[in-house]
C-alpha positions as CSV (number, residue, x, y, z in Angstrom):
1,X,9.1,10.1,-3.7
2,X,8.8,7.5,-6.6
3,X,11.4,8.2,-9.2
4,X,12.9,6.4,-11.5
5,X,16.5,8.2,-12.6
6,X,18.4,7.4,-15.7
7,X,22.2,7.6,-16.1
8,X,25.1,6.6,-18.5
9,X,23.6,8.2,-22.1
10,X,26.2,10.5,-24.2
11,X,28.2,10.5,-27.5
12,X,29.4,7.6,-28.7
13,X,30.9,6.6,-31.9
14,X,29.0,3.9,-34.8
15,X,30.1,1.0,-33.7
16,X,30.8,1.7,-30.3
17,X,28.9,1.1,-26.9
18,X,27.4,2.6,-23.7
19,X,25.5,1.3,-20.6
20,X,22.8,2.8,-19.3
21,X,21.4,2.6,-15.8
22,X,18.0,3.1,-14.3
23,X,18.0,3.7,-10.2
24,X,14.4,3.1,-8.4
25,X,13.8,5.3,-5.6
26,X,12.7,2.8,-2.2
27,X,9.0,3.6,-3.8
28,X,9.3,1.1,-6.6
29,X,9.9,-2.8,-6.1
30,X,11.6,-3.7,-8.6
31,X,10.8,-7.4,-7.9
32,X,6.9,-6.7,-8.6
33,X,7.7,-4.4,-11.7
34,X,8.3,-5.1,-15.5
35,X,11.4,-3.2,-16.2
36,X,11.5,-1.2,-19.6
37,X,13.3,0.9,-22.0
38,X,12.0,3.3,-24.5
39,X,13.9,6.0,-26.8
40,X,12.0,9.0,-28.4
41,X,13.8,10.3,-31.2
42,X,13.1,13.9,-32.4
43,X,9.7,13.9,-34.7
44,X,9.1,10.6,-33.9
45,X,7.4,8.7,-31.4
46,X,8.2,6.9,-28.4
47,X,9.1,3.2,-29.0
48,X,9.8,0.3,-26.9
49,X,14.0,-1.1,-27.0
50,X,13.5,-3.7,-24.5
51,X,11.4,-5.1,-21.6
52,X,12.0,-7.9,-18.6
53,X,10.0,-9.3,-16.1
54,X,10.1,-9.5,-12.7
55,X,10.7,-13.3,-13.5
56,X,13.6,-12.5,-16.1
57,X,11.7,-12.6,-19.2
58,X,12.9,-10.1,-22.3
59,X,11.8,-9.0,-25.1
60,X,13.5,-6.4,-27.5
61,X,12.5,-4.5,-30.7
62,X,13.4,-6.0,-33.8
63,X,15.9,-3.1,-34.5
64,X,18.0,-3.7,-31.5
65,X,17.7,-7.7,-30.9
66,X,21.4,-9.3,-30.9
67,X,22.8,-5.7,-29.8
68,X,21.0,-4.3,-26.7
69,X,20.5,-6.7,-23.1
70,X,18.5,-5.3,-20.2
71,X,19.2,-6.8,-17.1
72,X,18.2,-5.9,-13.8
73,X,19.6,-5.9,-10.1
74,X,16.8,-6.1,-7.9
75,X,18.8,-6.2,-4.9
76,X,20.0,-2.5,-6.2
77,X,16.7,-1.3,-7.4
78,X,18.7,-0.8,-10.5
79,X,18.0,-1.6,-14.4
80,X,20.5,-1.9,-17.4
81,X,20.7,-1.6,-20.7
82,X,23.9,-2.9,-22.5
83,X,23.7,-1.4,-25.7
84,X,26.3,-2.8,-28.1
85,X,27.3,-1.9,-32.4
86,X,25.1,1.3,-32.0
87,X,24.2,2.7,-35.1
88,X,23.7,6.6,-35.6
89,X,19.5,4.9,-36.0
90,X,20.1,4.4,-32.4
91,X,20.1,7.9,-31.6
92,X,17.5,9.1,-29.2
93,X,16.2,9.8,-25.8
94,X,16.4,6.9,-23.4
95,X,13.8,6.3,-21.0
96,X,13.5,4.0,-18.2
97,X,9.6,2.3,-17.2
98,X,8.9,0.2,-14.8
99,X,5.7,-1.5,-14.7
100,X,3.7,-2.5,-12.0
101,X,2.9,-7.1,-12.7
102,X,0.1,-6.4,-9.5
103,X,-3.0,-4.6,-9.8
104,X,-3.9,-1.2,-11.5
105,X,-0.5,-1.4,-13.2
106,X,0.5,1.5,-12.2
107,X,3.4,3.0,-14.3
108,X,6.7,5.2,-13.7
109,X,8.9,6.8,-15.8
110,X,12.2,8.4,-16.0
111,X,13.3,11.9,-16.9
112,X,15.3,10.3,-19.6
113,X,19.2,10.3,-20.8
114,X,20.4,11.0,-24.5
115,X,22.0,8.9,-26.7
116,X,23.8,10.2,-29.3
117,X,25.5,8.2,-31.9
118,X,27.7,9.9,-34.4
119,X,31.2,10.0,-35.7
């Protein structure tokens, strides 16, 4: 019953932008969780994009800092990710974490949503 669904990923021009979404089944708080994003691009490894805190705190990769904001809508059990300038680089699989602050930090991820940036 916990699930963690991603949304808003598809083709987008260099340059352009798209905003993805992460929805929290009623199984995850998000108020207790440290919301993340991660892409995978083919042949390489998973990497973090961005992270925030249950108290608001972000951090980003290097490669996306001034570009990409996460946010998040506890209320709405939801996550964003603004991703702005995307470079063809940018392409990947998009996956949503979130991160339990309390005990055993238990972990939950997303299916995933692609991003595809190419003219």
């Amino acid at each position: 019953q916990v699930q963690l669904v991603e949304s808003g990923g598809g083709l987008v021009q260099p340059g352009g932008s798209l905003r993805l979404s992460c929805a929290g089944s009623s199984g995850i708080i998000f108020g207790v969780n440290t919301m993340g994003w991660y892409r995978q691009a083919p042949g390489k490894q998973r990497e973090l994009v961005a992270v925030i805190s249950s108290f608001g705190r972000t951090n980003y990769a290097d490669a996306v800092k001034g570009r990409f904001t996460i946010s998040r809508d506890n209320a709405k059990n939801t996550a964003y990710l603004q991703m702005n300038s995307l470079k063809p680089e940018d392409t990947a699989v998009y996956y949503c974490n979130a991160r339990f602050e309390g005990p055993g930090h238990r972990e939950y991820w997303g299916q995933g949503t692609q991003v595809t940036v190419s003219s």
